[in-house]
C-alpha positions as CSV (number, residue, x, y, z in Angstrom):
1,X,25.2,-45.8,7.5
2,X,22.7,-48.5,6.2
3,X,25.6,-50.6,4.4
4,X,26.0,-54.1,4.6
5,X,29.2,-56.4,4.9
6,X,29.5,-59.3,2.7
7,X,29.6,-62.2,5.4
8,X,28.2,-62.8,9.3
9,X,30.0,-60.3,11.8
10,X,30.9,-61.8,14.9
11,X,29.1,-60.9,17.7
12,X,31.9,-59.0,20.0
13,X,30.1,-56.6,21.6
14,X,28.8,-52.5,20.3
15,X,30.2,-49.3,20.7
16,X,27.9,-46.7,21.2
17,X,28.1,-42.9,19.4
18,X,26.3,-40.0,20.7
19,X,25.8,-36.6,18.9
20,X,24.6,-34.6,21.7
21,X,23.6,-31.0,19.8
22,X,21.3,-28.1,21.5
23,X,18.8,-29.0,19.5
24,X,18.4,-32.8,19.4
25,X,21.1,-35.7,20.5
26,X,21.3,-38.8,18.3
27,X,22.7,-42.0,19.9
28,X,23.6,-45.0,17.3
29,X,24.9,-48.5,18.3
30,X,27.4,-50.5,16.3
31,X,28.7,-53.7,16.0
32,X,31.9,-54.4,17.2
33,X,34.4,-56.3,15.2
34,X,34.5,-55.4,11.6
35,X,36.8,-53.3,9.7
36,X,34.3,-52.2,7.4
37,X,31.8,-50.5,7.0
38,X,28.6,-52.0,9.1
39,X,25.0,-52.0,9.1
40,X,23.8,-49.4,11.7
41,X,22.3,-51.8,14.7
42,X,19.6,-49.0,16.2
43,X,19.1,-44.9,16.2
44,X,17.9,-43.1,19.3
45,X,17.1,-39.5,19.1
46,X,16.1,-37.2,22.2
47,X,16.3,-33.9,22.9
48,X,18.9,-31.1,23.7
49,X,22.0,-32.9,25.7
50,X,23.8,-29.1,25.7
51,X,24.2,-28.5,29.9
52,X,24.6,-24.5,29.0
53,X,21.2,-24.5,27.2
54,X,18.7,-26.9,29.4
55,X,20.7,-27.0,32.4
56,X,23.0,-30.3,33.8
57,X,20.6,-32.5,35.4
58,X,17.8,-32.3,32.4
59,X,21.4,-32.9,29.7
60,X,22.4,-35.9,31.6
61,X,18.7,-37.0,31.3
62,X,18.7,-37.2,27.7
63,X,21.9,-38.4,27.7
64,X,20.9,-41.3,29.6
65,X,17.8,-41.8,28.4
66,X,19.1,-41.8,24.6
67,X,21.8,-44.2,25.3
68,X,19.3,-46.7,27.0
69,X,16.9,-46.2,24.0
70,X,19.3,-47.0,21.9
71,X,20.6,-49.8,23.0
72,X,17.0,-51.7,23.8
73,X,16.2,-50.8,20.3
74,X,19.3,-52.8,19.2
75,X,18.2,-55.5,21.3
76,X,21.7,-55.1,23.6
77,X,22.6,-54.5,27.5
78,X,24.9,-51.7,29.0
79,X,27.2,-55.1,29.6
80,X,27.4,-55.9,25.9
81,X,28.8,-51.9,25.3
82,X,32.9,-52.1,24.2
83,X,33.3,-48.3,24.2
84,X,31.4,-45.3,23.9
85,X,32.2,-41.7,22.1
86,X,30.1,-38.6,23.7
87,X,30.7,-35.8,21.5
88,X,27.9,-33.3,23.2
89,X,27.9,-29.3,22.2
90,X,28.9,-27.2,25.6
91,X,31.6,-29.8,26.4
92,X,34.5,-26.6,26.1
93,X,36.5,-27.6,29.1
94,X,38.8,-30.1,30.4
95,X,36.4,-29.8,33.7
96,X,33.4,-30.3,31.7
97,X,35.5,-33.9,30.1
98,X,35.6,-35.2,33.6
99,X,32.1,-34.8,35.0
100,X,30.6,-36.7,32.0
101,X,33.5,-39.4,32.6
102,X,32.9,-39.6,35.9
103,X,29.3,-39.4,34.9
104,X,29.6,-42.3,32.5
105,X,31.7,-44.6,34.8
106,X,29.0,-44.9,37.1
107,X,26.9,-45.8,34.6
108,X,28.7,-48.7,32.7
109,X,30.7,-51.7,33.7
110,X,34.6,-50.8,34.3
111,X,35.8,-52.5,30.7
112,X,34.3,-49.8,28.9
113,X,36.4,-47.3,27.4
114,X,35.2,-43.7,26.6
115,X,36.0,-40.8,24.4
116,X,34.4,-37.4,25.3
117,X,34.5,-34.3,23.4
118,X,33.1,-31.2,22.2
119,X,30.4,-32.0,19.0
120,X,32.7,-30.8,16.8
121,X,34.9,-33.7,16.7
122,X,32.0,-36.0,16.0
123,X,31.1,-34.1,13.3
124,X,34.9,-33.8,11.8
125,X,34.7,-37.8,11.7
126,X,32.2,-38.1,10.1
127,X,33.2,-36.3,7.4
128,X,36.6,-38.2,7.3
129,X,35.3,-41.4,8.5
130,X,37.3,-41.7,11.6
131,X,40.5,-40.0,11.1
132,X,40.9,-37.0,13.0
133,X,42.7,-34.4,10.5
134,X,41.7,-31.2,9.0
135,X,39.0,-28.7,10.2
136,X,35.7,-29.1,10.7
137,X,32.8,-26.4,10.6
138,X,29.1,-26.6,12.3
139,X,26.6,-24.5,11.7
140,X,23.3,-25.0,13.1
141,X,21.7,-23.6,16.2
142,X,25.0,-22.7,17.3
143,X,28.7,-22.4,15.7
144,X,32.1,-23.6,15.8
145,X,35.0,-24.3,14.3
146,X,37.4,-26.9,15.5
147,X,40.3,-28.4,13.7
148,X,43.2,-31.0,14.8
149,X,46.3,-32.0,13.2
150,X,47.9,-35.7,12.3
151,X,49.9,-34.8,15.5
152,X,47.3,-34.1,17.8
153,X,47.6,-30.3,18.3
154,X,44.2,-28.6,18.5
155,X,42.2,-25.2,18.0
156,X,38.9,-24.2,17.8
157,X,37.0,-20.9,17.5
158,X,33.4,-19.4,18.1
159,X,31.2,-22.1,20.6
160,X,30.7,-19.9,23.4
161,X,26.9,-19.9,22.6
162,X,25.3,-16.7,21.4
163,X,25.3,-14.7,24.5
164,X,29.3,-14.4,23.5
165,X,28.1,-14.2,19.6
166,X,28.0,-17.4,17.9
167,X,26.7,-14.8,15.3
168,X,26.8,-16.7,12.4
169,X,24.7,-19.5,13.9
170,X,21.1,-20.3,13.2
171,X,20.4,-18.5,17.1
172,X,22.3,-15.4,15.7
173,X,21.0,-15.4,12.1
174,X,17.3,-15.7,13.6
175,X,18.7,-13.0,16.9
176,X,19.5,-10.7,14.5
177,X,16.1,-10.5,12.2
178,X,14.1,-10.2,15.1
179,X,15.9,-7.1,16.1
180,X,15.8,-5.8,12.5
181,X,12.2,-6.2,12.9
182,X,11.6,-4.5,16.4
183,X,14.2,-1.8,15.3
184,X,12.0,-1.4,12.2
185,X,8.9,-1.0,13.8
186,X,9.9,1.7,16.6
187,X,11.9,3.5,13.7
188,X,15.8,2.8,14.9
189,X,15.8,0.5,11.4
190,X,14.8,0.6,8.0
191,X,11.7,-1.1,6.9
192,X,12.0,-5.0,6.1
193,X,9.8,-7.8,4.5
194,X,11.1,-10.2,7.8
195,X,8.6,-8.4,10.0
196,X,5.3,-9.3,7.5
197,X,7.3,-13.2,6.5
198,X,8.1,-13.1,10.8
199,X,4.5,-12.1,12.1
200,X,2.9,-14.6,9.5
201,X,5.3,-17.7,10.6
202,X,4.6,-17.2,14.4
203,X,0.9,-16.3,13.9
204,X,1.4,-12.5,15.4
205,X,-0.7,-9.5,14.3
206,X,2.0,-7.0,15.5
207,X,5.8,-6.5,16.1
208,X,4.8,-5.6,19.5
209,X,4.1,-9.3,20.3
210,X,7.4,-10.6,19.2
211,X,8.4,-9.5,22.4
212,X,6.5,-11.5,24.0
213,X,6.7,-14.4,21.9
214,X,10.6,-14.6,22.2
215,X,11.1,-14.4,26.2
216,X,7.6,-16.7,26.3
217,X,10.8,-19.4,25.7
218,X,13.9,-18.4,25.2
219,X,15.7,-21.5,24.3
220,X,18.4,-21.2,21.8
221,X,16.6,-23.7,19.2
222,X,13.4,-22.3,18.9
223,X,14.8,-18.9,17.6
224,X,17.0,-20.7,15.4
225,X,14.3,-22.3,14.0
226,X,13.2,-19.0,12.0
227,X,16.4,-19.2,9.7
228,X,14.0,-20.4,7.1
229,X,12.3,-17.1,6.8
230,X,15.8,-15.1,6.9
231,X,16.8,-17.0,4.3
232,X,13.4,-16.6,1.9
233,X,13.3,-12.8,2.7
234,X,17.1,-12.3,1.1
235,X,15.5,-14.8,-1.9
236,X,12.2,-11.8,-2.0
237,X,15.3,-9.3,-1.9
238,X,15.0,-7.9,1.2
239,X,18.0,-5.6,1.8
240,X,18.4,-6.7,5.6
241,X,18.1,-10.0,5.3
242,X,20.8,-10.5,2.6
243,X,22.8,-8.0,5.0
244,X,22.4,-10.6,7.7
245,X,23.2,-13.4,5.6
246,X,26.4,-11.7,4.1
247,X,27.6,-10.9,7.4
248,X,26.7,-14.2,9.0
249,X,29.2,-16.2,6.1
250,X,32.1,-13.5,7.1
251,X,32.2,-14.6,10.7
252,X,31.4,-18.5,9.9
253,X,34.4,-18.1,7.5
254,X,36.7,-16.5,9.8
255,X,36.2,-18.5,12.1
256,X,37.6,-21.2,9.9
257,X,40.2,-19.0,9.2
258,X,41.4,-18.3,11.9
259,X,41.5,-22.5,13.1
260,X,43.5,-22.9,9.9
261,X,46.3,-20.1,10.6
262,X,46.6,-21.3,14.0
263,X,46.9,-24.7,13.2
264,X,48.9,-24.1,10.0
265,X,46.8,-26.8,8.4
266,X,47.9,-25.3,4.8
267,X,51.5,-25.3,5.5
268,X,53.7,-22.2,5.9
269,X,53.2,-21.4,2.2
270,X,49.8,-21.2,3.1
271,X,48.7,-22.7,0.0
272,X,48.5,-26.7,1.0
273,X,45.0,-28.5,0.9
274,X,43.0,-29.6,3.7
275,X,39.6,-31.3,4.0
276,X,37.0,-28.6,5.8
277,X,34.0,-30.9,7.3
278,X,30.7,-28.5,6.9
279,X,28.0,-29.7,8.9
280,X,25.0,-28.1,10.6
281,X,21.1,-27.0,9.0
282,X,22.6,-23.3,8.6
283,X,25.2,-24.9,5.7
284,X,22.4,-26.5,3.6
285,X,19.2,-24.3,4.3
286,X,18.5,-23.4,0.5
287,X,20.6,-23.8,-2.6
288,X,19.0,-20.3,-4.1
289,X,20.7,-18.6,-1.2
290,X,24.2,-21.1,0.2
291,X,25.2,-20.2,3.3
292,X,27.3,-23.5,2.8
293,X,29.0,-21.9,-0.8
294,X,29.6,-18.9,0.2
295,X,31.3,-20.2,2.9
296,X,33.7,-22.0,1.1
297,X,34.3,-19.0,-1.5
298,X,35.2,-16.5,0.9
299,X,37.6,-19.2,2.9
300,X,39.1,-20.3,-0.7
301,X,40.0,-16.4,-1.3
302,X,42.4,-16.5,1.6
303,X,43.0,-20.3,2.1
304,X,42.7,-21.6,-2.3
305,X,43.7,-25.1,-0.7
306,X,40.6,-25.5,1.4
307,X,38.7,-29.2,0.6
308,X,34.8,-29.1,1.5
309,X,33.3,-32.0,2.6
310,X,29.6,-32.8,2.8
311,X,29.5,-35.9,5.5
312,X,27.9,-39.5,3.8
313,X,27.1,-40.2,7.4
314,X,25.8,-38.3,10.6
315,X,27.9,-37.0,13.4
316,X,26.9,-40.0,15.6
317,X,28.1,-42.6,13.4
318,X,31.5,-40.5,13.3
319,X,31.4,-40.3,17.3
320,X,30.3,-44.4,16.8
321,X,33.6,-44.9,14.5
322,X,35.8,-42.9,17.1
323,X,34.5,-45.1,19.5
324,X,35.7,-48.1,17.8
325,X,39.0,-46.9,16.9
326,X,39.8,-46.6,20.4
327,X,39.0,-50.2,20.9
328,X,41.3,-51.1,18.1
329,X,44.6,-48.2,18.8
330,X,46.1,-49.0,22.2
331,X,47.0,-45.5,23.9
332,X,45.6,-43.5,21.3
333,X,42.7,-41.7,22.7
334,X,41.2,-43.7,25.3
335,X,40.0,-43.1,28.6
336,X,39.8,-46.3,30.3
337,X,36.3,-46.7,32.5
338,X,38.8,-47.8,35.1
């Protein structure tokens, strides 16, 4: 979000949006005060802010620590902060909303106001640039589906994290190939070109030391990170790979599916169009083999209405814009620091 407006901004203050992912969290700070679109004042990035993957106190940590980056690198003070959006992956639970707002009161003056969510409504804004409509899909180390209407109902599906099979994640994509390659090498599973393309990216000599390299460090981002090499395999032809891949855009689509039939987002008819927000490293791995397109084609064969949208800004800037529409839209969405 590196555009300028035309003329001085008055200096009212920032709003701060956070993207807090199980990978990394990105923190931006904004100017308060214009109705356009603004010059981005700083960027913070840290580490995982997801509670479920690296445990509460080290989440609030880089919470913390990303926000206070952020806003030295902008030259501001916690004081100067208007409002502030935290849209952090794990947050699945009205209880899990108050500890971070009781969290964040303590930590910023009582005229802040705050907006706290799962990442999945950062990422929906900043597809639609701060209006909250339609469906949004992530796919990166983890999975979800969310999707709100113009009304305010909700739904969501998949999220739980992979122990409860966010299967067509980058953790379950990646999950999945190393147990096609430990299946193929005690004979349970047919041969595969993942366990030579596996062994070769994690510098291993045998199958027998992917055991040990995968409970070594177990965290959720560091499998995910092999999605590369699922996805090259398929491109070499490698009949378990594609298998993975093919079954990996059935669940991502249903679970947009099943947000959309919930939320009747295509109207009774079914047959309406809606904007679908696809976000996340799994979407736009490689255009010789898109996750991201054949994503949308199987959704279109059930839903022909659907809309994809690839975001012209990141998740933080749409937690950043959230964060200032609830400056400017009395009632709508705010939690008061008070």
């Amino acid at each position: 979000m590196d555009n300028h407006t035309n003329g001085p901004i008055e200096d009212l203050g920032v709003v701060l949006g956070v993207d807090g992912g199980t990978t990394n969290t990105v923190c931006v700070c904004l100017p308060y005060g214009s109705t356009g679109q603004v010059k981005c004042l700083s960027r913070a990035v840290a580490g995982s802010s997801n509670r479920n993957s690296v445990g509460e106190n080290a989440a609030m940590e880089t919470l913390e620590n990303v926000m206070k980056e952020a806003l030295s690198m902008a030259e501001r003070d916690w004081s100067e902060v208007r409002a502030v959006c935290l849209a952090v992956s794990g947050v699945n639970h009205p209880s899990d909303q108050k500890r971070l707002l009781d969290w964040l009161r303590m930590k910023f003056p009582s005229h802040v106001k705050f907006y706290v969510e799962n990442d999945a409504v950062a990422a929906l804004a900043s597809g639609t640039m701060g209006k909250l409509h339609g469906c949004v899909l992530i796919a990166g180390t983890g999975s979800i589906a969310y999707g709100i209407t113009e009304d305010g109902r909700e739904a969501r599906a998949a999220g739980a994290g992979p122990v409860l099979g966010d299967w067509g994640s980058g953790y379950g994509i990646a999950a999945q190939a190393l147990t096609a390659v430990i299946k193929a090498h005690d004979g349970r599973g047919p041969l595969t070109r993942l366990t030579d393309n596996i062994l070769k990216e994690l510098q291993l000599s045998s199958p027998d030391e992917v055991i040990g390299w995968t409970y070594a460090d177990a965290s959720w981002a560091r499998i995910a990170a092999l999605v590369p090499v699922v996805v090259s395999s398929a491109i070499e032809g490698d009949e378990v790979a594609n298998k993975i891949l093919h079954e990996s855009v059935c669940d991502l689509a249903d679970c947009v599916i099943a947000v959309v039939r919930r939320l009747h987002l295509c109207g009774e008819d079914g047959k309406g169009r809606f904007p679908l927000v696809m976000v996340g490293g799994v979407l736009e791995s490689n255009k010789k083999w898109d996750i991201g397109k054949e994503v949308t084609k199987c959704i279109s064969k059930v839903y022909p209405g659907i809309n994809p949208i690839q975001p012209e800004v990141e998740p933080a800037v749409g937690a950043a814009l959230l964060a200032w529409h609830m400056c400017t839209k009395e009632g709508k969405t705010v939690q008061n620091g008070t």
